[in-house]
Phi, psi and omega in degrees: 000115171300068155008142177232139185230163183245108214270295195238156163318106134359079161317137160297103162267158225251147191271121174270194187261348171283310179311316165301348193269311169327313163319288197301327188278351193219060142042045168223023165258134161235216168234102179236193173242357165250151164244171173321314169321331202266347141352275184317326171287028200316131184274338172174182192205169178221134179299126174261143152185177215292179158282033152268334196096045194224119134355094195252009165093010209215085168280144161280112153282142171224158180226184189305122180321323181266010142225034175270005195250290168342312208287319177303325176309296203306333205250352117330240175351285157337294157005271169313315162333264174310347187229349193217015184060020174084004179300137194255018183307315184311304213311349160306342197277299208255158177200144212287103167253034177150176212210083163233139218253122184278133184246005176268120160129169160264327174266340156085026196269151156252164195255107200255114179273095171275155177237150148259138191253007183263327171253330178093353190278132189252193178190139187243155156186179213229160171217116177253180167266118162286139192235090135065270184312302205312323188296318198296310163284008182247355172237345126333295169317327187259358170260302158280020191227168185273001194275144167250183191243149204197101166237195181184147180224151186201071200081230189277002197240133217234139190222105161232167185302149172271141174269111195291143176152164167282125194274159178312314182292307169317283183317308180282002173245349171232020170226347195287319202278328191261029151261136201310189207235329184246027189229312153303313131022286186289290176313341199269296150337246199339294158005293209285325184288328205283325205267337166288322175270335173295345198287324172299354188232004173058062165232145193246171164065016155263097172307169159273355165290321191261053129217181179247132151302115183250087162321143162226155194243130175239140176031255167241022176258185154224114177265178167203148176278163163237123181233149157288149170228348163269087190264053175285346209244051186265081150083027180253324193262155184285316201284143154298051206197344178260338217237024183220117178316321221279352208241336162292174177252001152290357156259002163352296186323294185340276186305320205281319161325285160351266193320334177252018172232340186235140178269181188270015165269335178292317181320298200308285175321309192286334147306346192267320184267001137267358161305309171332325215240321174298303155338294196270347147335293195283336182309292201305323180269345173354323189291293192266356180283320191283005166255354163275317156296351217236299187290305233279320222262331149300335195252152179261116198200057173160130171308152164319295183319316179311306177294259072127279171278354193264301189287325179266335172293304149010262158006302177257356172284316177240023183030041181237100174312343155331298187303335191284005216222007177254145183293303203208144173309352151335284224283352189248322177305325193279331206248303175334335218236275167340327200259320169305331184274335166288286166314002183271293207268357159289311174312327189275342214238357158314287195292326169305000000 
């Protein structure tokens, strides 16, 4: 399998005003009094790592006693944002149990550990520089995926949900061998499907560090999900070839699976029911996917050479000259999606 590489770092593009207005309109804008910045001032930090003693890309921050108490109120309160509409019954409950700030990566986020002092149960979640692409793909996500999304934009401060899961590079070197034969079976099904809505939805760069594997437990089965937890990458790199899992060589594991458990009629089929759930998805939803294309399609979130190249693969991939009439990644992301639903529903009206 031929590696696909992502050559230089992702520029931040800026949240515009239509995209913000679009935000206010779909309940994801708040207010709050820290922003990402007041973060950074952090006094100082200790390097984390896992339990082998590995390097996790993850500093512990700490701050000043007088504005670790400021800082804590405040992100209790964010809390409350993101998980209660701001009720503010809890906040006596909770208290801040760590503060971590990531050097991996395009966004740069830290990770906020809230505790209930009533129960012990915590819950993480993260504040980032709000971005553009990231926004764009976390509401793709909430739109074409069965998954929901549970975010906040506030200016420059980007406030998300922790997504629960194992990440993929963890499952596959320490969980994968101690699954059942009818549990690859399944992971090898999930893959594929996981690897079809990204293509369909033009999210790039998933490696296996940027998602998670989620065992769900049914009776006496275990089943499992695949979620993206990275959108930096939405509708940004020229090759078709990123915007398809099966192409890193952190998925190697992955692909082989696939290839040595399922045939290629089964593939086929399980691309087909996510084109299906991707169809009746964007139906339900309609309203908000074309008020979501209408901005993106207005906003600058990718260089020319990309589009540029993104629109002649397109072109010859899906042999449709259509792509040659796009502008900007909207306009190729909209018709891409457009182009899927149609041949999704020529095939269907076939078979009648």
């Amino acid at each position: 399998m031929k590696d696909v590489k992502i050559e230089f770092r992702k520029p931040i593009y800026p949240i515009n005003e239509t995209l913000d207005a679009y935000l206010q309109k779909y309940n994801r804008k708040t207010k709050s009094s820290l922003q990402y910045v007041d973060l950074l001032r952090f006094s100082g930090y200790v390097a984390l790592e896992d339990n082998d003693g590995n390097d996790t890309h993850w500093l512990g921050v700490y701050y000043s006693e007088f504005e670790h108490q400021e800082i804590e109120a405040s992100l209790n309160k964010i809390y409350t944002l993101l998980h209660s509409d701001g009720d503010e019954d809890t906040l006596p409950y909770l208290t801040v149990d760590s503060i971590d700030y990531c050097t991996f990566g395009n966004s740069k986020p830290f990770r906020i550990r809230v505790r209930n002092i009533l129960n012990d149960n915590y819950t993480n979640y993260y504040i980032k520089k709000a971005d553009a692409s990231r926004v764009y793909g976390l509401e793709m996500e909430e739109i074409l995926s069965p998954h929901r999304i549970n975010f906040l934009v506030d200016g420059d401060t980007l406030i998300e949900e922790h997504i629960l899961g194992i990440p993929g590079d963890v499952f596959i070197t320490k969980f994968l061998d101690k699954c059942s034969e009818l549990e690859k079976n399944q992971i090898a099904k999930e893959f594929v499907k996981f690897n079809e809505r990204c293509f369909i939805g033009l999210l790039g760069d998933m490696r296996s560090y940027n998602y998670v594997v989620i065992p769900m437990h049914d009776f006496d089965q275990v089943f499992y999900r695949i979620r993206p937890i990275d959108f930096d990458q939405q509708s940004y790199e020229g090759n078709l070839k990123i915007y398809r899992p099966q192409y890193f060589k952190e998925n190697k594991v992955m692909v082989d699976l696939v290839m040595n458990r399922l045939k290629p009629n089964s593939i086929e089929q399980y691309r087909k029911e996510v084109r299906s759930l991707i169809v009746k998805r964007v139906s339900n939803s309609n309203k908000r996917f074309k008020d979501l294309m209408k901005v993106m399609k207005q906003d600058h979130i990718a260089p020319p050479h990309h589009i540029e190249q993104l629109k002649t693969g397109f072109k010859k991939f899906l042999r449709n000259s259509k792509f040659e009439q796009c502008q900007n990644m909207g306009e190729i992301t909209e018709l891409a999606i457009a182009v899927t639903i149609e041949n999704y529903n020529s095939s269907k009206d076939q078979i009648k």
